[in-house]
PDB file of N, CA, C and O in Angstrom, chain B, residues numbered from 101:
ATOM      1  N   UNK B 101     134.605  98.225-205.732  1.00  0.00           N
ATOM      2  CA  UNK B 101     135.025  98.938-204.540  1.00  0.00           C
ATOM      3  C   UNK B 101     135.453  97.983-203.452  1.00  0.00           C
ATOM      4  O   UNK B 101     135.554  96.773-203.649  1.00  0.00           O
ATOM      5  N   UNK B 102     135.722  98.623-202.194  1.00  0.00           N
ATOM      6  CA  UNK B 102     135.979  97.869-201.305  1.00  0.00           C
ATOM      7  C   UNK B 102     136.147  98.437-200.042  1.00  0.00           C
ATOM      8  O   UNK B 102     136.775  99.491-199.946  1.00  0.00           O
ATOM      9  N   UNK B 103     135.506  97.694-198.706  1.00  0.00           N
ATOM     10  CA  UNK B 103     135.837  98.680-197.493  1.00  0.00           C
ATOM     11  C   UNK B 103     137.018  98.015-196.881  1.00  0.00           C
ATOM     12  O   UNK B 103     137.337  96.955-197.421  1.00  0.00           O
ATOM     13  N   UNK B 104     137.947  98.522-195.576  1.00  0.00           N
ATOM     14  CA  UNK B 104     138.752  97.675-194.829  1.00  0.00           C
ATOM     15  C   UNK B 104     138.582  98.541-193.630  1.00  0.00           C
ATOM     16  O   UNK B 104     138.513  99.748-193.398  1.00  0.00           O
ATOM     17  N   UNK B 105     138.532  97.068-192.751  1.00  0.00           N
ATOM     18  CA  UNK B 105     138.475  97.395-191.221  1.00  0.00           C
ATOM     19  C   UNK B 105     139.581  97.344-190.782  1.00  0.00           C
ATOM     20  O   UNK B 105     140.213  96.379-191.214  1.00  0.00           O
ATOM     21  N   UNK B 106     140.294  98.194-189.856  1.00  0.00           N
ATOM     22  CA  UNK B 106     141.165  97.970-188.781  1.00  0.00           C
ATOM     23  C   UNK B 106     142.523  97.609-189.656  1.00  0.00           C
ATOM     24  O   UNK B 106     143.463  96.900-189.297  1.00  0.00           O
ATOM     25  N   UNK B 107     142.327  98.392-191.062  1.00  0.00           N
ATOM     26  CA  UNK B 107     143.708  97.890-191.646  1.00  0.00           C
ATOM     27  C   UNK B 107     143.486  99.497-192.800  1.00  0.00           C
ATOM     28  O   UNK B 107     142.476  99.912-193.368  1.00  0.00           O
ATOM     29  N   UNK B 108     145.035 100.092-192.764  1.00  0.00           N
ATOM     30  CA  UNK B 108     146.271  99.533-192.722  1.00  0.00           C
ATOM     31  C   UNK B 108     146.287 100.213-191.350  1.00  0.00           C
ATOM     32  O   UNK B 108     145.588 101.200-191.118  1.00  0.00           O
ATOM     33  N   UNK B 109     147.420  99.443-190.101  1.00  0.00           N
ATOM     34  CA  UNK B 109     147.513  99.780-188.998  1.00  0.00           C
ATOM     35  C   UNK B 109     148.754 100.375-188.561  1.00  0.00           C
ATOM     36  O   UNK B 109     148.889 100.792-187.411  1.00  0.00           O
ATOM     37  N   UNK B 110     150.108 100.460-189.854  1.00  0.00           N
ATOM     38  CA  UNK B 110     151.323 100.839-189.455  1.00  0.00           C
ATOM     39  C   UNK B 110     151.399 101.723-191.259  1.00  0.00           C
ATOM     40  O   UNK B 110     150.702 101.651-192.271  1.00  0.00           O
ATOM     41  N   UNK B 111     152.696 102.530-190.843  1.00  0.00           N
ATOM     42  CA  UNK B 111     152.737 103.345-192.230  1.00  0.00           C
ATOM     43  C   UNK B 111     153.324 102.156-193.400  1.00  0.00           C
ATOM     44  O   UNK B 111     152.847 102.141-194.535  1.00  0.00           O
ATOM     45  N   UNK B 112     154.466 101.126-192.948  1.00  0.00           N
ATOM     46  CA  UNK B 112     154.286 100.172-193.493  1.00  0.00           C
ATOM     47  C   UNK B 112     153.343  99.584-194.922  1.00  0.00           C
ATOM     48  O   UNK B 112     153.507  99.320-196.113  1.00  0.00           O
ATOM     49  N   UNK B 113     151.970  99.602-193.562  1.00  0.00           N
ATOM     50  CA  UNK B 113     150.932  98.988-194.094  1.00  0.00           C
ATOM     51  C   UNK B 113     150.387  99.438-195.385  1.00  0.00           C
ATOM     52  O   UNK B 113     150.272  98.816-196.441  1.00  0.00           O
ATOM     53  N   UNK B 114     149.936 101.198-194.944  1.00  0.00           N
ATOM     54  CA  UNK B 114     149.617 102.509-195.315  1.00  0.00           C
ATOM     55  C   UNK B 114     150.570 102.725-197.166  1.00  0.00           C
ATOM     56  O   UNK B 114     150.337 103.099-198.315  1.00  0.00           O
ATOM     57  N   UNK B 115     151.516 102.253-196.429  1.00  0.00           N
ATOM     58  CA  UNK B 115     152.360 102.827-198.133  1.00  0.00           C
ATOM     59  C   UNK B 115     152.415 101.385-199.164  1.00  0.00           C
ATOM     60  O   UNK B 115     152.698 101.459-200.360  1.00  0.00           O
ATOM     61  N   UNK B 116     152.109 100.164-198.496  1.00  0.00           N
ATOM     62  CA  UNK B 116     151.754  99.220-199.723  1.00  0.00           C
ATOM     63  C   UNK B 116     150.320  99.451-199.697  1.00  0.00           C
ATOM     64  O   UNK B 116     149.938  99.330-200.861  1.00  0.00           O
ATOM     65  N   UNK B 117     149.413  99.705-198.994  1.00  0.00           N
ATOM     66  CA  UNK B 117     147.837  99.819-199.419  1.00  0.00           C
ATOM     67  C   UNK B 117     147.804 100.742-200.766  1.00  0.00           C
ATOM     68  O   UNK B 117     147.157 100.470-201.778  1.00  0.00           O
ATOM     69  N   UNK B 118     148.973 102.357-200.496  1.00  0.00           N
ATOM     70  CA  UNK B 118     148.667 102.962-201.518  1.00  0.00           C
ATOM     71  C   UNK B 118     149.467 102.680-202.920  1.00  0.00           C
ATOM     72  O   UNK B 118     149.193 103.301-203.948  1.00  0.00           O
ATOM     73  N   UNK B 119     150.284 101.873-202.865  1.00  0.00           N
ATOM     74  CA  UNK B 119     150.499 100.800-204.125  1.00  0.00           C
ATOM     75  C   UNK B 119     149.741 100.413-204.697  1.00  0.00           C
ATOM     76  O   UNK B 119     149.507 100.809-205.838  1.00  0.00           O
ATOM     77  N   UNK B 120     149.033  99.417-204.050  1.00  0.00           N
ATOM     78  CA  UNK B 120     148.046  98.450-204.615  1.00  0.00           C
ATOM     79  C   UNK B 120     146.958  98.871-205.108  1.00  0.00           C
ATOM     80  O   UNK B 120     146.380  98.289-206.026  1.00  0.00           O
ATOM     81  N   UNK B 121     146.328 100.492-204.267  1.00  0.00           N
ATOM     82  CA  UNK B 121     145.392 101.262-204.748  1.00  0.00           C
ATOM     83  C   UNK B 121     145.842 101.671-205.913  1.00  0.00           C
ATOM     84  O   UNK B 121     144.967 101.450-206.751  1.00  0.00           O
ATOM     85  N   UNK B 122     146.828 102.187-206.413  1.00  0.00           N
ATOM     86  CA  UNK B 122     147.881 103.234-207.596  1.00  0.00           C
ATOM     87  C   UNK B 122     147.927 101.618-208.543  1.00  0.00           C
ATOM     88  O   UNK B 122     147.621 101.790-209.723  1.00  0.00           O
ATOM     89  N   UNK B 123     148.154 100.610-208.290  1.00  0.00           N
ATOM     90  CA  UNK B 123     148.295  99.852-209.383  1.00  0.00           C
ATOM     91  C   UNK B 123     146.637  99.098-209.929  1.00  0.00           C
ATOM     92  O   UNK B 123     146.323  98.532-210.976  1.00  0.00           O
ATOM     93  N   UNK B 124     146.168  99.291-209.181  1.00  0.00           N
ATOM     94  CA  UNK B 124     144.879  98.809-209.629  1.00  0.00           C
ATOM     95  C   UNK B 124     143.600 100.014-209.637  1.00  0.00           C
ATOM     96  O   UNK B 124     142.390  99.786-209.634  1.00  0.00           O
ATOM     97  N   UNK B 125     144.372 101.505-209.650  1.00  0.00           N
ATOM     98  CA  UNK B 125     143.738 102.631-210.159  1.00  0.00           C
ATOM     99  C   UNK B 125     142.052 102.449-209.803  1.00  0.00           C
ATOM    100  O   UNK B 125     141.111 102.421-210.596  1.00  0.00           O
ATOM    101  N   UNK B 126     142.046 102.307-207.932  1.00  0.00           N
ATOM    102  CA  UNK B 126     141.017 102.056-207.713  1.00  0.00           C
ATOM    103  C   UNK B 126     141.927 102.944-206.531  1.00  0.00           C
ATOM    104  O   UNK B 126     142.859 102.321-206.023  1.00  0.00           O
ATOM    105  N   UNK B 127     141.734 104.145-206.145  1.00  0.00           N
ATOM    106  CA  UNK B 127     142.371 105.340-205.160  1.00  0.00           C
ATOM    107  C   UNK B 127     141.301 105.337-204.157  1.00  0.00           C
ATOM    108  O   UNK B 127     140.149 105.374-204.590  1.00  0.00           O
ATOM    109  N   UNK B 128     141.533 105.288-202.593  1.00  0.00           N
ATOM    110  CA  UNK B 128     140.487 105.526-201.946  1.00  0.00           C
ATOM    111  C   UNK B 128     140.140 107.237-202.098  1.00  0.00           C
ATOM    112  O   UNK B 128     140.718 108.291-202.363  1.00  0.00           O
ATOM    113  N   UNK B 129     138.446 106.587-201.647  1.00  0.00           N
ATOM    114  CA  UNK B 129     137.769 108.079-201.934  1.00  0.00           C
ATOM    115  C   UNK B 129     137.717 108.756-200.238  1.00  0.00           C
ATOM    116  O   UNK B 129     137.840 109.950-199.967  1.00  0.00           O
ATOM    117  N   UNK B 130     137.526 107.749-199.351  1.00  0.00           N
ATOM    118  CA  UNK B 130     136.821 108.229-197.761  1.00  0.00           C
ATOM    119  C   UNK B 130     137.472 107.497-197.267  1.00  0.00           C
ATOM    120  O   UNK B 130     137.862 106.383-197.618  1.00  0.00           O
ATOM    121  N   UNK B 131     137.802 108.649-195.565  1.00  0.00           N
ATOM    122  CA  UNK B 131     138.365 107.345-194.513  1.00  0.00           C
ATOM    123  C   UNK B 131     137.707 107.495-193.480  1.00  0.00           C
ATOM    124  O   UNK B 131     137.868 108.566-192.895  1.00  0.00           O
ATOM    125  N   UNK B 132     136.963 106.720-193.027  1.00  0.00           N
ATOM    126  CA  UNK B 132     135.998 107.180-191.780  1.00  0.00           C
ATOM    127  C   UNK B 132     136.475 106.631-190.369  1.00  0.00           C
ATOM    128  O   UNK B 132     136.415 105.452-190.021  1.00  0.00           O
ATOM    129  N   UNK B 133     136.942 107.653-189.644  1.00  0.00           N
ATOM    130  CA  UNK B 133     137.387 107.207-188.159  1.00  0.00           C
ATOM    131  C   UNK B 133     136.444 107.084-187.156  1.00  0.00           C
ATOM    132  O   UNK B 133     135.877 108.081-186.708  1.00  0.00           O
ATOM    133  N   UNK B 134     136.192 105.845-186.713  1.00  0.00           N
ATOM    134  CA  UNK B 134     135.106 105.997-185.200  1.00  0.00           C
ATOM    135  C   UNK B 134     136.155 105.883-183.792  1.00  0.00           C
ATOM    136  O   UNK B 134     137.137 105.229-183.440  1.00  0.00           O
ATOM    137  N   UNK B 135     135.281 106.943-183.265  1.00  0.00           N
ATOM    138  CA  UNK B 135     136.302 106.574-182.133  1.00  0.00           C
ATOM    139  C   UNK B 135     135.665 106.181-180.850  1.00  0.00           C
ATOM    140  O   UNK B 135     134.905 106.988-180.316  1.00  0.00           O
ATOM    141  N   UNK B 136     135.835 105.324-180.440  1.00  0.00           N
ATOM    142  CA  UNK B 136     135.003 104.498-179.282  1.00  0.00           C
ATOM    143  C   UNK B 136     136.221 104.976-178.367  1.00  0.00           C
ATOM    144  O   UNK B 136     137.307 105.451-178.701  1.00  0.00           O
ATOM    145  N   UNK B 137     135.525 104.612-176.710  1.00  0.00           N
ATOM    146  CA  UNK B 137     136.289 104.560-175.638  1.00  0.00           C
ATOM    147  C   UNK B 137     136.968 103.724-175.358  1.00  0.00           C
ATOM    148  O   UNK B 137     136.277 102.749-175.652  1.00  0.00           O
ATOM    149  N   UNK B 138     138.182 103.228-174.851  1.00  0.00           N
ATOM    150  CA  UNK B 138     139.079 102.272-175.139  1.00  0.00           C
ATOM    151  C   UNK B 138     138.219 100.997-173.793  1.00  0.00           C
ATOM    152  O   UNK B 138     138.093  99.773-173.757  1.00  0.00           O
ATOM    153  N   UNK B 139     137.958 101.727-173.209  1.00  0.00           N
ATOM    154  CA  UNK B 139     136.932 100.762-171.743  1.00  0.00           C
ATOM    155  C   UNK B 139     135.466  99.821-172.442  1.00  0.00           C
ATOM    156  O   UNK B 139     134.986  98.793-171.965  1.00  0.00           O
ATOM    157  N   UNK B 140     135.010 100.557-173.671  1.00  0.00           N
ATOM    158  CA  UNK B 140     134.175  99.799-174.687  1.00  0.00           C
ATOM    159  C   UNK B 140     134.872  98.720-175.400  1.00  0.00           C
ATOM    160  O   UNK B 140     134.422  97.586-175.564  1.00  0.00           O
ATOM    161  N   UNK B 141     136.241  99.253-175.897  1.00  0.00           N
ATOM    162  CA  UNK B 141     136.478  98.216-177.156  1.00  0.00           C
ATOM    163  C   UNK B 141     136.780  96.735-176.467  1.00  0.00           C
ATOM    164  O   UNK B 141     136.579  95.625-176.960  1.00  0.00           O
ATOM    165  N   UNK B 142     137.413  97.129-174.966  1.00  0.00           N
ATOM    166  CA  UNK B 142     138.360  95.824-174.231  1.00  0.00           C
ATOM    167  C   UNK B 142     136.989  94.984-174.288  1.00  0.00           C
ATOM    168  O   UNK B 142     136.787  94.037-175.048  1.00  0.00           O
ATOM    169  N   UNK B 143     136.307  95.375-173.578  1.00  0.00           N
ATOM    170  CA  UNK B 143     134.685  94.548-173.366  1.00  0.00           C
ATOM    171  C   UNK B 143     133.938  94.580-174.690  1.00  0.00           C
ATOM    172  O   UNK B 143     132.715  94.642-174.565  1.00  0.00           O
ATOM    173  N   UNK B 144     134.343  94.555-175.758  1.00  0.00           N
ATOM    174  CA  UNK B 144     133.924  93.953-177.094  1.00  0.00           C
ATOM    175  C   UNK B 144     134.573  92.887-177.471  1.00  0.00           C
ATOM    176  O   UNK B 144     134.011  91.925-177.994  1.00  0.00           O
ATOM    177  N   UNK B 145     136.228  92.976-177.166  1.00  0.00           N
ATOM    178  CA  UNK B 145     136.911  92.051-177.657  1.00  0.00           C
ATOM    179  C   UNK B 145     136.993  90.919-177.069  1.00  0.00           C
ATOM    180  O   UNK B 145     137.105  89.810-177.591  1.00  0.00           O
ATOM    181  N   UNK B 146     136.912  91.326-175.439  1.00  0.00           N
ATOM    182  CA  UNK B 146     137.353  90.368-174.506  1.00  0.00           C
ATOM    183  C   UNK B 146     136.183  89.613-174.164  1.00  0.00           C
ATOM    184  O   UNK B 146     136.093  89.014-173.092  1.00  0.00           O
ATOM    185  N   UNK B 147     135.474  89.618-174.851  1.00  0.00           N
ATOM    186  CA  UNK B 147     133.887  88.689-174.283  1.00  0.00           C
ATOM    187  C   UNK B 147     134.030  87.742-175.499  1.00  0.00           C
ATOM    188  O   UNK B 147     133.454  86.661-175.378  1.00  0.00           O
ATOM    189  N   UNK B 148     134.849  88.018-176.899  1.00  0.00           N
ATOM    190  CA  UNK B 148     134.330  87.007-178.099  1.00  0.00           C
ATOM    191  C   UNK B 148     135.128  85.801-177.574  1.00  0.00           C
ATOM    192  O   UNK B 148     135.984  85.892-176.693  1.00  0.00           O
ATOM    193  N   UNK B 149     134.723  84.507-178.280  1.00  0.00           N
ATOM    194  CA  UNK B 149     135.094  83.326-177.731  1.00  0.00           C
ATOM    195  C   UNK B 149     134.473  82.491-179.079  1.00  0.00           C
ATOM    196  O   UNK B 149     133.423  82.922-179.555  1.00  0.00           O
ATOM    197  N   UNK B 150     135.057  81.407-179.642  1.00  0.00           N
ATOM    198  CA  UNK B 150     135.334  80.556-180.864  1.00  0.00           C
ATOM    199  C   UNK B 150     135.046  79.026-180.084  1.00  0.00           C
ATOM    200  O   UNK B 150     135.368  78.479-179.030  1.00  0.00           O
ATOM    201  N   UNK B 151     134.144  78.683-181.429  1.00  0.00           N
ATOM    202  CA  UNK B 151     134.189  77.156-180.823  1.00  0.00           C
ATOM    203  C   UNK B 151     135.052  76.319-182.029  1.00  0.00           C
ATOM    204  O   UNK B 151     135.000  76.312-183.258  1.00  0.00           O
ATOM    205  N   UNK B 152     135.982  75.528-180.872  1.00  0.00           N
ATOM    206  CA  UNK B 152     136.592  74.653-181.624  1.00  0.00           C
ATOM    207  C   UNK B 152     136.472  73.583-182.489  1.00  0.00           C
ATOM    208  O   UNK B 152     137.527  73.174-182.975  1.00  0.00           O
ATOM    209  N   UNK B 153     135.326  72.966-182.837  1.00  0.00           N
ATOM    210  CA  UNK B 153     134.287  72.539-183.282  1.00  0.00           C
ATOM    211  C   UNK B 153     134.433  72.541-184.576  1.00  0.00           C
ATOM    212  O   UNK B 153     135.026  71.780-185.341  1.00  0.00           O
ATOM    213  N   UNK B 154     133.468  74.034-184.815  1.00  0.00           N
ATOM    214  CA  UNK B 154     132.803  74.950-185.997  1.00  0.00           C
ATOM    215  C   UNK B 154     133.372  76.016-186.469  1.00  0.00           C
ATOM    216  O   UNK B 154     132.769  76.467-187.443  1.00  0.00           O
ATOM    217  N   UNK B 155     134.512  76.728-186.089  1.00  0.00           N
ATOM    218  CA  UNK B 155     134.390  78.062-185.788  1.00  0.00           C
ATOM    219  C   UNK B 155     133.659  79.162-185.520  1.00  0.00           C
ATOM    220  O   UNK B 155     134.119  80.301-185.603  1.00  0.00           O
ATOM    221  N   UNK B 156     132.695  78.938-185.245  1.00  0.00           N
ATOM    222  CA  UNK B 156     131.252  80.132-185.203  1.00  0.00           C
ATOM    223  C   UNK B 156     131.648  80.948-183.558  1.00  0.00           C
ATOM    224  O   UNK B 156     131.658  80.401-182.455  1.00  0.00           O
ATOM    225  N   UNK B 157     131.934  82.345-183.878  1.00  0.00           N
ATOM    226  CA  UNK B 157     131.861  83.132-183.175  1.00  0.00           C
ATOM    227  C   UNK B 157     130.953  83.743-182.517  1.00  0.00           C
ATOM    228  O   UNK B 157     129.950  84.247-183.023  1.00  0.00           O
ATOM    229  N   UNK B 158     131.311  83.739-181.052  1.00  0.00           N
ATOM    230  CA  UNK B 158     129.901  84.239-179.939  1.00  0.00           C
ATOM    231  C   UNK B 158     130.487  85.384-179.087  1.00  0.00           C
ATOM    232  O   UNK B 158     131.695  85.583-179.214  1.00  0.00           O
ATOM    233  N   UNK B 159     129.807  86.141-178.255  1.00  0.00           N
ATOM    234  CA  UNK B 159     130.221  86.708-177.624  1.00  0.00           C
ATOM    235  C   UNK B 159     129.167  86.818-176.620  1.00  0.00           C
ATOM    236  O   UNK B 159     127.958  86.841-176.853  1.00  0.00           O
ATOM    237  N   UNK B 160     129.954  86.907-175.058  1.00  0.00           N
ATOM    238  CA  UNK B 160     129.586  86.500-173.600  1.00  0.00           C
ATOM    239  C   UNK B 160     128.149  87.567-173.475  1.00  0.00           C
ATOM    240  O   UNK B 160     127.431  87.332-172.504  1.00  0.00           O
ATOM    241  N   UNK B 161     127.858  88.338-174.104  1.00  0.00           N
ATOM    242  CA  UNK B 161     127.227  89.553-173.384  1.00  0.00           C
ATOM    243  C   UNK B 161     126.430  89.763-174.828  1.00  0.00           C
ATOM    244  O   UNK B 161     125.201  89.695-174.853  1.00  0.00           O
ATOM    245  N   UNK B 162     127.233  90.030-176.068  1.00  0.00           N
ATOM    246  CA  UNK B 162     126.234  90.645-177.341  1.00  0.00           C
ATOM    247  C   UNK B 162     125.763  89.652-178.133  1.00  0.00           C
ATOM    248  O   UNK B 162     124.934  89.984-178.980  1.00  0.00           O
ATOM    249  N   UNK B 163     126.154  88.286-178.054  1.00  0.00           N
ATOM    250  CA  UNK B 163     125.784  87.300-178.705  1.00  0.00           C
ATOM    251  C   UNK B 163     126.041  85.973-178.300  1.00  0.00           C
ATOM    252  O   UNK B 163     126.730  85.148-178.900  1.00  0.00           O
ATOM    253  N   UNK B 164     125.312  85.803-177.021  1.00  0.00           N
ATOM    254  CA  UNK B 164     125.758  84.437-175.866  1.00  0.00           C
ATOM    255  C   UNK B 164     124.936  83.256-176.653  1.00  0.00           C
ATOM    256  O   UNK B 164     123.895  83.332-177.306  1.00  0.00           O
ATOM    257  N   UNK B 165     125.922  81.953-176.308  1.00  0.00           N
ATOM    258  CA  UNK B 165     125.414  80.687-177.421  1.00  0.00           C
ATOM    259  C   UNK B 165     123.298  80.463-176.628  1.00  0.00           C
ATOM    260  O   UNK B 165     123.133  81.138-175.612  1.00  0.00           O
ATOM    261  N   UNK B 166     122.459  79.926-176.930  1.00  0.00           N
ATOM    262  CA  UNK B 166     120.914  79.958-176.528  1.00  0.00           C
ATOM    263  C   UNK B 166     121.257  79.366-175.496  1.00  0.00           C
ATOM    264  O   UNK B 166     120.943  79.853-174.410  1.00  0.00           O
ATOM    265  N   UNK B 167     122.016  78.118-175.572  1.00  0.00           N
ATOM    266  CA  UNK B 167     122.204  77.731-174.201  1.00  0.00           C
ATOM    267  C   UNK B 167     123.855  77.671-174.114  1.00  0.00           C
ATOM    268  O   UNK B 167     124.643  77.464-175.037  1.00  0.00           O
ATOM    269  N   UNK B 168     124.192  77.972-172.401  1.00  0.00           N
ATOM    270  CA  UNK B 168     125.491  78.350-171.812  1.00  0.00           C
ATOM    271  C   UNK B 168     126.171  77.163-172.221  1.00  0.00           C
ATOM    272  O   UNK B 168     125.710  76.021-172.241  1.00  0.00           O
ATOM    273  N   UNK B 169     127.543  77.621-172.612  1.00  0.00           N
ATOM    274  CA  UNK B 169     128.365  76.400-172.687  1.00  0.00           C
ATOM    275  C   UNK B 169     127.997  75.434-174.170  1.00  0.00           C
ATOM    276  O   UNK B 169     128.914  74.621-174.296  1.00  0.00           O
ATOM    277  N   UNK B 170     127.132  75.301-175.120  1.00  0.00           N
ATOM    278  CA  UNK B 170     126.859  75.203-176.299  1.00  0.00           C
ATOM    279  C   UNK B 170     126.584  75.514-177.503  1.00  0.00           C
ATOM    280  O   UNK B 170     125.587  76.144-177.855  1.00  0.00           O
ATOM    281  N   UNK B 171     127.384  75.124-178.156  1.00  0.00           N
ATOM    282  CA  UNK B 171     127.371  76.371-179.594  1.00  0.00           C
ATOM    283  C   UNK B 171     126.156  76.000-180.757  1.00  0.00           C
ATOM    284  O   UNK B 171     126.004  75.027-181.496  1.00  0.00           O
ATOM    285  N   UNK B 172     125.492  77.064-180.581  1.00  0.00           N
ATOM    286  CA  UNK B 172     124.680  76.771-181.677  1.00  0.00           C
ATOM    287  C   UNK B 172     124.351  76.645-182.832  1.00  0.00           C
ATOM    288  O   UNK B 172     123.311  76.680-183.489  1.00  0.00           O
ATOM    289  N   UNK B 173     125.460  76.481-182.998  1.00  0.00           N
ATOM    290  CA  UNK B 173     125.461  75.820-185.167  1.00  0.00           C
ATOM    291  C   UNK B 173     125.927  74.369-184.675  1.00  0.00           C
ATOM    292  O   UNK B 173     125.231  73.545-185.268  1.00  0.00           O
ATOM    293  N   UNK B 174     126.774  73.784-183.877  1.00  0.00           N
ATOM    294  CA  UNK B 174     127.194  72.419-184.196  1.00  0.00           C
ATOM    295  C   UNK B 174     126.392  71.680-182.954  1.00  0.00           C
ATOM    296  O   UNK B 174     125.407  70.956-183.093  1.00  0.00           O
ATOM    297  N   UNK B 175     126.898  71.952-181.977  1.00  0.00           N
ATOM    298  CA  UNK B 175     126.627  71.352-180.448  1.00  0.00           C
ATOM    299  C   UNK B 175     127.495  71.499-179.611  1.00  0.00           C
ATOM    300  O   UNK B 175     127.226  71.095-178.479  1.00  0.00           O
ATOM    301  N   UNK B 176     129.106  72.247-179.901  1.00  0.00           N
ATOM    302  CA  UNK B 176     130.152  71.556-179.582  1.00  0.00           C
ATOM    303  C   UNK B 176     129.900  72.556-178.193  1.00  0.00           C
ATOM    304  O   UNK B 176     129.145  73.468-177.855  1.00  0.00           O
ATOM    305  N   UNK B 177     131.180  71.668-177.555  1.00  0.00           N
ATOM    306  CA  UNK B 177     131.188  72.610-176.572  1.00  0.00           C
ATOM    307  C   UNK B 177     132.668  73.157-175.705  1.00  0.00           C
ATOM    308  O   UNK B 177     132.751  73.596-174.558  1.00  0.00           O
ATOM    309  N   UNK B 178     133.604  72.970-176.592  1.00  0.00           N
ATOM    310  CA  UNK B 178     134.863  73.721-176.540  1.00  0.00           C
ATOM    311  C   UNK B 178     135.076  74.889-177.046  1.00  0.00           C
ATOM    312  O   UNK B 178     135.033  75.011-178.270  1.00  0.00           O
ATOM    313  N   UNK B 179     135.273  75.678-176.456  1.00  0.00           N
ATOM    314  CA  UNK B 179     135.496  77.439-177.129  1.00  0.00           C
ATOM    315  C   UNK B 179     136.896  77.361-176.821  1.00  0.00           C
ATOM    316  O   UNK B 179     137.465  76.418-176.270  1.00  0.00           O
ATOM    317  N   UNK B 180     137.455  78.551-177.268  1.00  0.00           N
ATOM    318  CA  UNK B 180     138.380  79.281-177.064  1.00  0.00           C
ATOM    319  C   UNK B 180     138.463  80.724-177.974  1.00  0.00           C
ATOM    320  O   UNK B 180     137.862  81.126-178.970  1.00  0.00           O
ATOM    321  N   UNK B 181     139.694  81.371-176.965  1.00  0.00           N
ATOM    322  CA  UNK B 181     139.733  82.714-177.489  1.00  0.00           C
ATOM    323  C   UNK B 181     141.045  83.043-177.985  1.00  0.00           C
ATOM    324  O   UNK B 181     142.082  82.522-177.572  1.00  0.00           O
ATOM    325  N   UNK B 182     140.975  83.866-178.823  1.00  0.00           N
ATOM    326  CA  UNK B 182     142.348  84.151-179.922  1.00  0.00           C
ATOM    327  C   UNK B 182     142.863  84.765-178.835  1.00  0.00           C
ATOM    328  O   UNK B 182     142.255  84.925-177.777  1.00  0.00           O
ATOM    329  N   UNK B 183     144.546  85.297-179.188  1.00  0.00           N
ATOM    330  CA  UNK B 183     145.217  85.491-177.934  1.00  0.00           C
ATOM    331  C   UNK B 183     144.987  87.292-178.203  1.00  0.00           C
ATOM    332  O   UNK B 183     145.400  88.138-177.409  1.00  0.00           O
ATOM    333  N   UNK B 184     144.256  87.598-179.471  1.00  0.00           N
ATOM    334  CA  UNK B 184     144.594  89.193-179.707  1.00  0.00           C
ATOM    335  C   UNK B 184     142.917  89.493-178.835  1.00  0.00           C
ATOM    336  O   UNK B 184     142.841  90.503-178.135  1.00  0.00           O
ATOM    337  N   UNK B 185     142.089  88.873-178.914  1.00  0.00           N
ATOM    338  CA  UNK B 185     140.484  88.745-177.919  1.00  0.00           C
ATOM    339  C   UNK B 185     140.795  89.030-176.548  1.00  0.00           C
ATOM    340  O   UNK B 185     139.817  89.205-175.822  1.00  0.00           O
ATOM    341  N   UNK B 186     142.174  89.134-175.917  1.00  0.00           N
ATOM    342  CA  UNK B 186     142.194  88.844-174.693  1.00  0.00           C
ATOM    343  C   UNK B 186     142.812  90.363-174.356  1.00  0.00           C
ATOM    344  O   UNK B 186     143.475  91.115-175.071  1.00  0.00           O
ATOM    345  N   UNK B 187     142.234  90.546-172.716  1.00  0.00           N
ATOM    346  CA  UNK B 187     142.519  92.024-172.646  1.00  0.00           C
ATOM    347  C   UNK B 187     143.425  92.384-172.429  1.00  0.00           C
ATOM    348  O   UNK B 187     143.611  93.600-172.383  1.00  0.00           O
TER     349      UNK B 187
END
């Protein structure tokens, strides 16, 4: 089996997903829509932040590094944020 997040996002997408499902006769069974408030998702996305380092992903509010400004798998202490993270 298999789940996918946040994909397929265009019909595009949608009509090779159902290819690939039809050729490998693995058809989805369920599609489960959540629907959050769009004022939630910005402040989910817009808090994650990457250290350049490690890659290990943090976020400002749901998963802040133990100490500010240091990442806690390496030490490093350069982050940055993908440009799609930004609000």
């Amino acid at each position: 089996g298999y789940m996918l997040d946040g994909f397929p996002r265009t019909i595009q997408q949608a009509e090779a997903l159902e290819t690939i499902t039809a050729d490998l006769k693995k058809p989805l069974d369920a599609v489960i829509n959540i629907d959050v408030a769009p004022a939630k998702l910005v402040d989910r996305l817009s808090g994650r932040f990457i250290c350049k380092t490690c890659g290990a992903t943090d976020h400002k509010i749901y998963n802040p590094p133990k100490v500010a400004g240091t990442c806690d798998r390496c030490g490093g202490h350069e982050f940055f944020q993908r440009e799609d993270d930004k609000p």
